[in-house]
C-alpha positions in Angstrom: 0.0 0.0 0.0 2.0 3.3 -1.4 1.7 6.1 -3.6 3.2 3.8 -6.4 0.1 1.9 -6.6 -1.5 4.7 -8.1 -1.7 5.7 -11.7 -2.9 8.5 -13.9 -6.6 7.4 -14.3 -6.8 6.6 -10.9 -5.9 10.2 -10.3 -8.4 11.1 -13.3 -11.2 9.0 -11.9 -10.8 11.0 -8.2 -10.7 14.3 -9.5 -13.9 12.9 -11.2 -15.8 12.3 -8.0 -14.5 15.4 -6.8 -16.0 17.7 -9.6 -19.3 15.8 -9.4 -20.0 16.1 -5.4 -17.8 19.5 -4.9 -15.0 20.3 -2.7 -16.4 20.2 0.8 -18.7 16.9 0.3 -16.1 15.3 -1.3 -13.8 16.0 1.7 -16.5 15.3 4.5 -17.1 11.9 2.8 -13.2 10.5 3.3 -12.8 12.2 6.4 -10.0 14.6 4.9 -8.4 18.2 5.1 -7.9 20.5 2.3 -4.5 20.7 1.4 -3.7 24.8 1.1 -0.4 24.3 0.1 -0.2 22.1 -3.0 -2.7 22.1 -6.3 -2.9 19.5 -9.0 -4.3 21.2 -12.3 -6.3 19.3 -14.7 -7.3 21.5 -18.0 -8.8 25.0 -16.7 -8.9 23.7 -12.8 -7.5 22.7 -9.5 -7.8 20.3 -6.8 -6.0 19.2 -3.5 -3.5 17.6 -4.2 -3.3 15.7 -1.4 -7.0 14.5 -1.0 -7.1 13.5 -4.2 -4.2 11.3 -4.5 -5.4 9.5 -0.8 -8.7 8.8 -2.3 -7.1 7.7 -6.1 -5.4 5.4 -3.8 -8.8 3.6 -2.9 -9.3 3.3 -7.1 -5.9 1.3 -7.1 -5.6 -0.6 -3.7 -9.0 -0.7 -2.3 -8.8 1.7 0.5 -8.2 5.6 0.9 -4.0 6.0 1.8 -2.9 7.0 5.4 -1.6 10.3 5.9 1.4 8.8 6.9 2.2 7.5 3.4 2.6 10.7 1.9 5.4 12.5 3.6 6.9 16.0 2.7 6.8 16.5 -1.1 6.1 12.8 -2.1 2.8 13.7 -3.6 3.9 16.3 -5.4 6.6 13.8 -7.0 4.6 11.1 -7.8 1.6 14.0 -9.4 4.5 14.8 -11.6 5.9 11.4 -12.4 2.0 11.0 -13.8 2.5 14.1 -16.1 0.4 16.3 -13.8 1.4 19.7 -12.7 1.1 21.0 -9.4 1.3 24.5 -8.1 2.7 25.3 -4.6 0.4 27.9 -3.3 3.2 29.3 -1.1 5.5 30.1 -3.9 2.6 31.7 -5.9 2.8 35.6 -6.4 -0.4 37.2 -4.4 0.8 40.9 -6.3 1.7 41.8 -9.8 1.9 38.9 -12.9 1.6 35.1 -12.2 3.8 32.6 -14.0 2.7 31.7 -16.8 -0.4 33.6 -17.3 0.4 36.1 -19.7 -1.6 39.3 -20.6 -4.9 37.9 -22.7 -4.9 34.5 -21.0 -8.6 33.3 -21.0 -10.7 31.2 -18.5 -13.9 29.5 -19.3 -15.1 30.5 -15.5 -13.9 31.8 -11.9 -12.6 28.3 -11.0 -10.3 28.6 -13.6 -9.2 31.9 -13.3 -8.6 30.5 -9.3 -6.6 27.6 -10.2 -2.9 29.6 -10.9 -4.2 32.2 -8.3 -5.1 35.2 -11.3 -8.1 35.9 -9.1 -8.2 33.3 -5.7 -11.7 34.6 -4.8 -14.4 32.1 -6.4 -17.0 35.0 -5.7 -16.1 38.3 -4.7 -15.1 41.2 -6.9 -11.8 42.2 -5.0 -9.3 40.1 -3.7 -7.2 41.5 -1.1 -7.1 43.4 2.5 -6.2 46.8 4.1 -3.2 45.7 5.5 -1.9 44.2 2.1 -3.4 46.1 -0.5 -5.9 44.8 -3.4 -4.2 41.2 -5.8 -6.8 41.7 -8.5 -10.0 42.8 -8.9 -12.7 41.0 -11.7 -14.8 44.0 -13.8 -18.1 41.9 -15.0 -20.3 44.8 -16.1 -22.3 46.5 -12.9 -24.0 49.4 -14.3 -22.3 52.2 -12.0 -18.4 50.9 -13.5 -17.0 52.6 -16.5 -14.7 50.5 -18.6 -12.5 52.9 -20.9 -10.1 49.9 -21.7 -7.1 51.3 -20.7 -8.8 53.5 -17.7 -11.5 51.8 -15.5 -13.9 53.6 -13.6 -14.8 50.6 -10.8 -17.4 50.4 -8.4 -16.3 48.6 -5.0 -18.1 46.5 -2.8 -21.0 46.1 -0.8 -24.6 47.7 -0.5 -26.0 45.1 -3.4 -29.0 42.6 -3.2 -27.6 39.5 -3.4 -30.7 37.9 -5.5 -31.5 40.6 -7.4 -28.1 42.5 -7.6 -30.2 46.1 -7.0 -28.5 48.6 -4.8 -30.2 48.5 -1.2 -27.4 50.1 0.7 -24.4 52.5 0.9 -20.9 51.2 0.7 -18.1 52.3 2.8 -14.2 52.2 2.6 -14.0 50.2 5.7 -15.2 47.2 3.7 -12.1 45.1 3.1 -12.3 45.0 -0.4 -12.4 48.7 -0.9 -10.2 49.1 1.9 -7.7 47.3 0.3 -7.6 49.2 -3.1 -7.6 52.4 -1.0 -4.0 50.6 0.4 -3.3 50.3 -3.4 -3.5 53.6 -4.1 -1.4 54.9 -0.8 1.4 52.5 -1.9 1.3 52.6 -5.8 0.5 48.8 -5.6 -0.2 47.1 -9.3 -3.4 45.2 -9.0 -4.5 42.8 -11.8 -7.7 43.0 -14.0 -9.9 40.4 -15.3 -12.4 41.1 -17.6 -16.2 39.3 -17.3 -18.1 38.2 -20.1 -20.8 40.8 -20.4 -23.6 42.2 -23.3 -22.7 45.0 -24.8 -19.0 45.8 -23.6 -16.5 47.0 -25.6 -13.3 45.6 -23.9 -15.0 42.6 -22.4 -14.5 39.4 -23.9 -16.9 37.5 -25.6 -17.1 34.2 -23.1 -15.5 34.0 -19.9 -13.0 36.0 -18.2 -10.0 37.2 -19.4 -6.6 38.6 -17.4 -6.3 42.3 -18.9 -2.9 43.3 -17.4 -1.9 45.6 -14.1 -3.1 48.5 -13.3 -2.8 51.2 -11.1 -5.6 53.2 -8.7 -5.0 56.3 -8.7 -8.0 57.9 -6.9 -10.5 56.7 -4.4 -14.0 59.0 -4.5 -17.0 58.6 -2.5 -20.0 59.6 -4.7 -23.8 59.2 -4.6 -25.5 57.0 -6.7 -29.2 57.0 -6.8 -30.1 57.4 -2.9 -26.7 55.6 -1.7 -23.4 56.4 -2.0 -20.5 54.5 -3.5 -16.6 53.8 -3.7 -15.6 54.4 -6.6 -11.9 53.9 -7.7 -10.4 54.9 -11.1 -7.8 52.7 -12.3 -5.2 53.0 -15.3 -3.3 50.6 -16.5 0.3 50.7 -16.2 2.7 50.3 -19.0 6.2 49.7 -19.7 8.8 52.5 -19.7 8.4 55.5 -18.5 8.6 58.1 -21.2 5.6 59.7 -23.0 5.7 58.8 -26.8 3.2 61.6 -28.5 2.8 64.2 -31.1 2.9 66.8 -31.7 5.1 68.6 -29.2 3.2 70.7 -27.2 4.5 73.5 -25.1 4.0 73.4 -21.4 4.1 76.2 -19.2 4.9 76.2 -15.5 3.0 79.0 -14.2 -0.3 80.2 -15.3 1.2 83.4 -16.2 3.5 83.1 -18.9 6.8 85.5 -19.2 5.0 88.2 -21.5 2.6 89.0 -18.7 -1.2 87.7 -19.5 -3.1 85.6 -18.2 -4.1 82.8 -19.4 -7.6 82.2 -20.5 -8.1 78.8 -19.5 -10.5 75.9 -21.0 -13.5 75.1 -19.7 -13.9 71.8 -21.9 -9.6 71.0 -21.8 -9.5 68.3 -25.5 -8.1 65.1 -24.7 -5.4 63.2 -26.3 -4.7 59.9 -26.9 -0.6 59.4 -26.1 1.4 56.0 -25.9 3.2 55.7 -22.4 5.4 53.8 -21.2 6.1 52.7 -17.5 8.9 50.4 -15.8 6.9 48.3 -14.1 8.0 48.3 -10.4 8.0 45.6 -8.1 5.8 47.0 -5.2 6.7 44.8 -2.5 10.3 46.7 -2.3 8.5 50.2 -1.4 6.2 48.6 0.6 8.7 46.9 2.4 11.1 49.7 2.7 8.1 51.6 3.7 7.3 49.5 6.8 10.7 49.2 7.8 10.7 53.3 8.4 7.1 53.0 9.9 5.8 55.6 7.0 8.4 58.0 8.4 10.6 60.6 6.1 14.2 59.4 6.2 14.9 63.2 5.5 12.8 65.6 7.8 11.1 62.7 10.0 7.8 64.0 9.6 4.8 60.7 9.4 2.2 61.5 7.7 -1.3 60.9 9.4 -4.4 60.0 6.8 -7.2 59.5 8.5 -6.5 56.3 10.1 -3.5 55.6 8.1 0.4 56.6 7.7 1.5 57.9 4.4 5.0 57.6 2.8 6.4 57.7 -0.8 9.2 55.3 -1.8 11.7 57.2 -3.7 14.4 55.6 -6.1 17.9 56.7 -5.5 18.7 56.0 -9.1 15.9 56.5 -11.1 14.4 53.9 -12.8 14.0 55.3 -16.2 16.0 56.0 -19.1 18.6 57.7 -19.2 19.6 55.9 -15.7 17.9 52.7 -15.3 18.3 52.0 -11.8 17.4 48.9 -10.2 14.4 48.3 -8.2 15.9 46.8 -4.8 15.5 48.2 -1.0 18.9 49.8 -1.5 18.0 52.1 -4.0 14.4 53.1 -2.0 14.2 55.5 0.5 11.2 56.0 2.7 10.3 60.0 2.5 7.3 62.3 2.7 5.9 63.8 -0.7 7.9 67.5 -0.1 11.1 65.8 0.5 10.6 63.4 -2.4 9.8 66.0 -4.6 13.0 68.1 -3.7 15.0 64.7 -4.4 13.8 64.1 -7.7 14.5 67.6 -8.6 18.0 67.2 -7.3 17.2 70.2 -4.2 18.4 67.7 -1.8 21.3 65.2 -2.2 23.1 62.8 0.0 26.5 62.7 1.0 28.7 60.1 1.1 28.8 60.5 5.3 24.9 60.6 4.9 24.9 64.2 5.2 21.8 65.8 3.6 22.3 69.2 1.3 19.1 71.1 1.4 19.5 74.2 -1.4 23.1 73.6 -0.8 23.2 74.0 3.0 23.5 70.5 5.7 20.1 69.9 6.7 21.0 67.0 9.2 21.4 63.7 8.5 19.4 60.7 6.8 17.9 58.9 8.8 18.9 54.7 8.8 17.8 51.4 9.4 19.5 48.1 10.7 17.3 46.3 8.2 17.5 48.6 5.5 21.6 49.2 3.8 21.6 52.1 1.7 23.8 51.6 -1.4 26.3 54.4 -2.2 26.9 53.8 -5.3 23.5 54.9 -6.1 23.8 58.2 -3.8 26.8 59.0 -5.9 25.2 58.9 -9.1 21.9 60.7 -8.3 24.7 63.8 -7.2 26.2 63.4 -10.0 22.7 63.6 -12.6 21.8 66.9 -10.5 25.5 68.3 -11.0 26.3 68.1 -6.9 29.5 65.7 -7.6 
């Protein structure tokens, strides 16, 4: 009695009796635990991997096999020896883009989209908490989203009838959904889209669901709709580089008066464009990280920004990640700092020195504040002096 007594249709046939009485039952009938670690995919979905190799075991030998058989990773081995593959949960991405699902991948249902973890809830809209930030939403067509393609206007959670999907109730940003893209936004976190299946939508696909790519939130309003009110987040997507391909030129002024002294008018109704940007994409769990370390607080000033119940901080590269420079994105080339002092960074108004001194406008302004857990890289101080001119 051992896992080599089993073979592939045994496995086929218990996967079987698993899709025909459903997760739980077929659990509660053998008397077994979910495994949470390890998924065996077959087509479009996944199953324990565990479970069902104990009760494939009956198939071939006649009775479900002890726990005991299967020690650390053997399951896994012999799944693989049968041409299966198996995902280990723990090693799966919960942020940004999941191996092997590329941009465009399809899924004939949620349970599929489930399986590699592109979307881990079977039901809800958002995946995610405050504490972590939003993995991926799913945009299936409620009437109060927008769906621009490229910019999303979505509608969070809550305040629906569940039978007859009318609105019955206000939502709130303490749901945890919402909540977490709210987190997004704070932290610049990328959060993946999948498209539902839905009459009438433009960017929707025609069956199914379909992963649409990261995007970013980049605003959290809370409007009325009807009599309620709503969450609404608008979301872009974010693209590769980060330099803004366009014509024609157009001039930019800084001020709104210009050097020859007359105001400008102004436009009521401003046209809009249609430009092709690029964005690195970053890896957000380096701010984030880098972030916490520093407890939200500037490295710079020390000033901790308070947001309603929140801190606030801004992760700042040392060496950009853009052309011309093309800095990495690792924790020691972040720093943790407040908007004012990250803007006079990026402009070059404050720079490091090599003894960690800070030049404000060219005067010391103290000292950068450091972390046991966080080295910062000097290499990268020297060459954000040296693209501001402050060798």
């Amino acid at each position: 009695m051992s896992l080599a007594d089993i073979e592939r249709e045994h496995v086929l046939a218990a996967a079987a009796e698993y899709d025909q009485r459903g997760k739980q039952k077929f659990l509660d009938k053998y008397g077994l635990k979910e495994d949470r670690r390890y998924a065996m995919l077959i087509a479009d979905w996944a199953y324990d991997s565990n479970p069902v190799l104990r009760v494939a075991h009956q198939d071939a030998a006649g009775s479900v096999l002890p726990a005991a058989e299967l020690s650390a990773g053997s399951g896994v081995t012999r799944l693989a020896e049968l041409g299966f593959e198996v995902i280990d949960r723990d090693a799966t991405p919960k942020f940004g883009e999941i191996p092997k699902v590329p941009e465009k991948t399809t899924f004939p249902d949620r349970r599929a989209a489930a399986a590699r973890g592109t979307h881990r809830a079977l039901q809800g809209g958002i995946v995610g908490t405050k504490e972590t930030g939003a993995e991926s939403i799913v945009l299936s067509g409620g009437y109060e989203d927008r769906d621009y393609g490229d910019v999303i206007i979505y509608t969070g959670h809550g305040g629906l009838d569940q039978n007859t999907h009318k609105r019955i109730g206000s939502q709130t940003f303490e749901d945890t959904g919402n909540a977490a893209l709210q987190t997004s936004m704070h932290e610049d976190g990328l959060v993946r889209v999948i498209r539902g299946a839905h009459k009438g939508a433009k960017f929707a696909p025609s069956a199914g669901y379909r992963y649409d790519g990261l995007y970013q939130v980049e605003s959290a309003d809370y409007v009325r709709s009807g009599n309620f009110w709503i969450c609404q987040f608008r979301m872009k997507k974010a693209m590769r580089e980060f330099d803004v391909i366009a014509t024609p030129t157009i001039a930019v002024e800084l001020s709104g008066v210009p050097a020859h002294g007359k105001p400008v008018a102004g436009n009521s109704t401003p046209d809009r464009r249609t430009v092709v940007v690029q964005r690195t994409v970053r890896i957000t769990g380096i701010t984030k990280q880098v972030k916490r370390i520093h407890n939200d607080t500037c490295q710079m000033c020390g000033v901790q920004l308070i947001v309603g119940d929140r801190t606030y901080s801004e992760g700042a590269h040392i060496r950009a990640l853009g052309g011309p420079h093309d800095g990495p994105d690792v924790a020691d080339n972040v720093l943790c700092l407040c908007p004012n002092c990250h803007v006079q960074f990026d402009l070059g108004a404050v720079v490091i020195q090599d003894d960690f001194k800070l030049l404000r406008n060219g005067a010391i302004d103290g000292e950068l504040r450091q972390h046991p857990e966080h080295k910062i890289n000097l290499a990268y101080v020297a060459h954000h002096r040296q693209a501001h001119g402050k060798v």
